[in-house]
VOLOKOL-864889 format. One record per residue (C-alpha): residue number from 1; residue in three letters; chain; x, y, z. Coordinates in steps of 0.1 Angstrom, whole numbers, plus 5000, padded with zeros to 4 digits. Layout:
% residues N
{NUM ALA A {X Y Z}}
...
//
This chain:
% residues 220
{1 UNK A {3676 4438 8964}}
{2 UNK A {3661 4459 8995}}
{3 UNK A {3674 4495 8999}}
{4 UNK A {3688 4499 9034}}
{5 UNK A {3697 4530 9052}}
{6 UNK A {3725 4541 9075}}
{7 UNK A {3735 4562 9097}}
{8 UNK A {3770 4576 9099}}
{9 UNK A {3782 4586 9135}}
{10 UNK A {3815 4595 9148}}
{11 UNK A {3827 4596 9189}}
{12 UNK A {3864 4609 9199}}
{13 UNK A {3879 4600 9229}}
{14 UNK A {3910 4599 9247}}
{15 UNK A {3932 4568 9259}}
{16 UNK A {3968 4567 9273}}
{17 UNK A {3974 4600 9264}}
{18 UNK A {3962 4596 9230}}
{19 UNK A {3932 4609 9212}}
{20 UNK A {3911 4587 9188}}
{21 UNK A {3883 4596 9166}}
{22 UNK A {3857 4569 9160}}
{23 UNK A {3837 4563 9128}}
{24 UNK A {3806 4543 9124}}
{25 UNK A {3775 4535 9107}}
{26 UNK A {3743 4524 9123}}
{27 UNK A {3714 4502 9102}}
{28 UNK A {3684 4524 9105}}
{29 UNK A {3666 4503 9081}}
{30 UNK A {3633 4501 9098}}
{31 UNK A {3631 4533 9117}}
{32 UNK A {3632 4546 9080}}
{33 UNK A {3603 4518 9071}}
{34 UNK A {3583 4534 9104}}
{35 UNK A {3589 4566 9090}}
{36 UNK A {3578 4562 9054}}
{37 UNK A {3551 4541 9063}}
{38 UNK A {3533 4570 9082}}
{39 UNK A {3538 4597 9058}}
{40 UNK A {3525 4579 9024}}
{41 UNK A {3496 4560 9020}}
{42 UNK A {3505 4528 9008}}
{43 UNK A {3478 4527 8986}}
{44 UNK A {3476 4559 8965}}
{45 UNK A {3510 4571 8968}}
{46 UNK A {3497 4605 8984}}
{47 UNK A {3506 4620 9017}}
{48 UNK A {3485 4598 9049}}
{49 UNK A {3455 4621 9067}}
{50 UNK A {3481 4627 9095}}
{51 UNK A {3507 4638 9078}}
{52 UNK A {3494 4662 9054}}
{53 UNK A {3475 4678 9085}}
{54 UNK A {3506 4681 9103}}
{55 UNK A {3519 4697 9072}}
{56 UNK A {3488 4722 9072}}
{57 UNK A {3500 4740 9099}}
{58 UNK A {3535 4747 9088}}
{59 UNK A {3522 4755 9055}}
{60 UNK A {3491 4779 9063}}
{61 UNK A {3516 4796 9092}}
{62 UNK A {3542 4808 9067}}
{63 UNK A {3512 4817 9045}}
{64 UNK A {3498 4841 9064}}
{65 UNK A {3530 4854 9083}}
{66 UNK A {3538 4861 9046}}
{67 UNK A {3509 4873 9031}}
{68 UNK A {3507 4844 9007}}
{69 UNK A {3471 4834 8989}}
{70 UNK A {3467 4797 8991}}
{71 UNK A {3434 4771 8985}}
{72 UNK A {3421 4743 9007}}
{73 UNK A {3404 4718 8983}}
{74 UNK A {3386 4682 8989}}
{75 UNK A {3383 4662 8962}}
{76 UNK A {3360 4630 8965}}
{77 UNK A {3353 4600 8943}}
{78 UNK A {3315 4597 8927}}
{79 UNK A {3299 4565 8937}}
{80 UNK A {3331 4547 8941}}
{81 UNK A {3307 4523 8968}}
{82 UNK A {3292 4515 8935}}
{83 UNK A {3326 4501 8920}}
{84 UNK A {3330 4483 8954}}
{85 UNK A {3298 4464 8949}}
{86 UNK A {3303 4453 8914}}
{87 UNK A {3339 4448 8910}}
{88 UNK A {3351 4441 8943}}
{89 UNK A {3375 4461 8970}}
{90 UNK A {3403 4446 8950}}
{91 UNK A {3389 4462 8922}}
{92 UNK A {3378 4498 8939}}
{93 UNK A {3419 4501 8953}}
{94 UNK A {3428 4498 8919}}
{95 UNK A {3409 4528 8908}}
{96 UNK A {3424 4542 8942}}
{97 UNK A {3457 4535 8928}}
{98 UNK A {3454 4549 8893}}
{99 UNK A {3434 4581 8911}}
{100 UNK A {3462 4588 8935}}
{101 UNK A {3487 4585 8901}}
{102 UNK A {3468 4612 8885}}
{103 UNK A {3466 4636 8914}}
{104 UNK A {3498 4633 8918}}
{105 UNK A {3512 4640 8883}}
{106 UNK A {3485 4668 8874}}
{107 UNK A {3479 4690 8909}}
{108 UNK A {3513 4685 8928}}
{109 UNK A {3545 4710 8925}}
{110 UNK A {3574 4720 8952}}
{111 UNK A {3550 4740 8970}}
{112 UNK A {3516 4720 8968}}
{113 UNK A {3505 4688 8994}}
{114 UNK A {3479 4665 8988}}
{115 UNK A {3469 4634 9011}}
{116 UNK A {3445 4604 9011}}
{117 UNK A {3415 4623 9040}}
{118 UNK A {3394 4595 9041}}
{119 UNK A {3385 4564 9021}}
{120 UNK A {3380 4580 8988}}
{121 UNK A {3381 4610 8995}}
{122 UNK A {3414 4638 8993}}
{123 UNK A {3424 4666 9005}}
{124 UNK A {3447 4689 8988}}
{125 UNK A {3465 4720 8998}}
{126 UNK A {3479 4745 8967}}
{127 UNK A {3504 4773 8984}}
{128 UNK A {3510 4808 8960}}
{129 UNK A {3483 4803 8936}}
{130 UNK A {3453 4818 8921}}
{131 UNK A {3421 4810 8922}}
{132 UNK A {3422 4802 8885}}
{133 UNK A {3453 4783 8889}}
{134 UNK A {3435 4759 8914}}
{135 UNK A {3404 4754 8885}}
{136 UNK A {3429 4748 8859}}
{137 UNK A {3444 4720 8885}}
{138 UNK A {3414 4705 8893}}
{139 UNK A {3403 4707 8854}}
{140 UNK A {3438 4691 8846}}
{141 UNK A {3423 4661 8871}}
{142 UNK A {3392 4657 8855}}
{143 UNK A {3404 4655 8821}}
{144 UNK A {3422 4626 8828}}
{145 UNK A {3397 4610 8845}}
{146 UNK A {3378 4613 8818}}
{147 UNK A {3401 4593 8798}}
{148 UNK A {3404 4568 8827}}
{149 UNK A {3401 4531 8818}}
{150 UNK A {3408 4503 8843}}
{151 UNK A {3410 4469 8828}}
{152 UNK A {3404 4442 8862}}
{153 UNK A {3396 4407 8852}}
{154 UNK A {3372 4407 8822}}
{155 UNK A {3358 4440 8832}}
{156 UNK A {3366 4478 8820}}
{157 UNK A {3360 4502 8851}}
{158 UNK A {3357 4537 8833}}
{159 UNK A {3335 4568 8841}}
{160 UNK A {3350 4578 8870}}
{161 UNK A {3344 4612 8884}}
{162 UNK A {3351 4630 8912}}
{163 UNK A {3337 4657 8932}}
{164 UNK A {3354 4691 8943}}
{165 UNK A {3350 4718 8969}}
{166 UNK A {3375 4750 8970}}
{167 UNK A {3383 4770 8996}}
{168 UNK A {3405 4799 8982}}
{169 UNK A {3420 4823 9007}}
{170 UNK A {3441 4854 9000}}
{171 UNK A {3440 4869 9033}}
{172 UNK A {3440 4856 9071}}
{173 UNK A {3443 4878 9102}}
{174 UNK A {3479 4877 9109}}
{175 UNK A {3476 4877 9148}}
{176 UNK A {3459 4844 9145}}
{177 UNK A {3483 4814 9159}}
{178 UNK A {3474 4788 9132}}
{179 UNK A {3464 4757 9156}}
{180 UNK A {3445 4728 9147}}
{181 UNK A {3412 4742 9150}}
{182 UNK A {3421 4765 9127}}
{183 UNK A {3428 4743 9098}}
{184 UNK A {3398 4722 9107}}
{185 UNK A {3376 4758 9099}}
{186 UNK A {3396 4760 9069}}
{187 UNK A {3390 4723 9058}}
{188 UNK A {3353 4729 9066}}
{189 UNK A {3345 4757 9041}}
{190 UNK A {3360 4736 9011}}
{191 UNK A {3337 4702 9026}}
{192 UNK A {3306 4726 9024}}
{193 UNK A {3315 4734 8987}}
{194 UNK A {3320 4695 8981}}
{195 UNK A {3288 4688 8995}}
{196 UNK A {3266 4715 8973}}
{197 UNK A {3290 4695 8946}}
{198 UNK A {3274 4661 8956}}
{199 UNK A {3242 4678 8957}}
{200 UNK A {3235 4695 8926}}
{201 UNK A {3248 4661 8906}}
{202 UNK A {3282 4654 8916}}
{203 UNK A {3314 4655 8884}}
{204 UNK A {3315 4695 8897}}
{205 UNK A {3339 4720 8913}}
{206 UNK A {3320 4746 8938}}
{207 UNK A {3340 4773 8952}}
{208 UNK A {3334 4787 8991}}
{209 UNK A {3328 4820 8995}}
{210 UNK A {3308 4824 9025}}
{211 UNK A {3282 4803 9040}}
{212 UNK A {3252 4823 9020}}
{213 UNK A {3275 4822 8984}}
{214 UNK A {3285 4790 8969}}
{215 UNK A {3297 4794 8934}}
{216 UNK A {3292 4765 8908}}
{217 UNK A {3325 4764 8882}}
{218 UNK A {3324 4746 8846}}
{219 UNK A {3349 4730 8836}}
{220 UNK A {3360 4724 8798}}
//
């Protein structure tokens, strides 16, 4: 059975003297549909590119009105063309799917975002944390990847790695008006880490530091 939504409203007027107080509810079904539609990927189950860079804004503003350390991480999917090419796009959004599962159940708490940035690729925002806390997130990710098996057709799709680059920042200039541009710097830093990640081998977490100091993380 389909889940509607309503919502309640109330009027008073007056007539012949008398006063009257109207109740009623309104189906808002499908503004709700338009709504959730634009804020989750269908797909993965994450937050969609738009909305988690709305949310980026909000989120980095109180951080740094506040003084609180956050990290900007990108996370992207080793040769996942690869699994397009021999399995099938049918295949490669399952791995999607089962991806966007773990993310969600091993890096997300109250205060964390994360959202489908491009194809295969996420973006991830972690609010009141350590640097070591975001490793230990990211480590929680590749663990389970590591124990990832997708069964499609006759086929088992397993190996699947992913790429990370970390942008950790524990203090921003608090006369800055957070804008778009702003977060697009931010977001920036943690793709150069992702690329020296993709570089040196891929299946590896670099951290940004600045543009001379990129530091390589194990994980275990």
């Amino acid at each position: 059975k389909e889940n509607k939504w309503y919502k309640y409203y109330t009027k008073s007027f007056e007539k012949d003297n008398n006063k009257y107080l109207l109740k009623y509810l309104i189906d808002v079904t499908e503004i709700k549909k338009e709504e959730e539609k634009y804020q989750i990927d269908s797909l993965t189950s994450v937050l969609t590119r738009s909305t988690i860079l709305e949310n980026l804004i909000h989120e980095v503003t109180e951080c740094t009105k506040n003084n609180i350390p956050f990290s900007v991480v990108i996370g992207d999917v080793d040769l996942f063309k690869e699994v397009n090419d021999k399995y099938g796009h049918i295949a490669g959004d399952k791995v999607l799917k089962n991806i966007g599962n773990i993310l969600l159940k091993n890096t997300i708490n109250a205060d964390d975002l994360v959202g489908r940035y491009g194809g295969e690729e996420f973006l991830f925002f972690f609010k009141n944390t350590t640097l070591e806390e975001t490793i230990n997130k990211i480590t929680k990710v590749k663990k389970s990847l590591d124990k990832l098996i997708i069964k499609y057709d006759s086929n088992e799709i397993k190996n699947i790695t992913m790429s990370f680059g970390v942008y950790y920042i524990n203090n921003l200039y608090k006369e800055n008006t957070i804008n778009q541009k702003i977060i697009t710097d931010l977001i920036h830093c943690a793709d150069v880490a992702l690329y020296e990640s993709k570089r040196s081998g891929r299946n590896q977490t670099h951290i940004y530091t600045n543009p001379n100091l990129i530091e390589k993380i194990d994980y275990k």
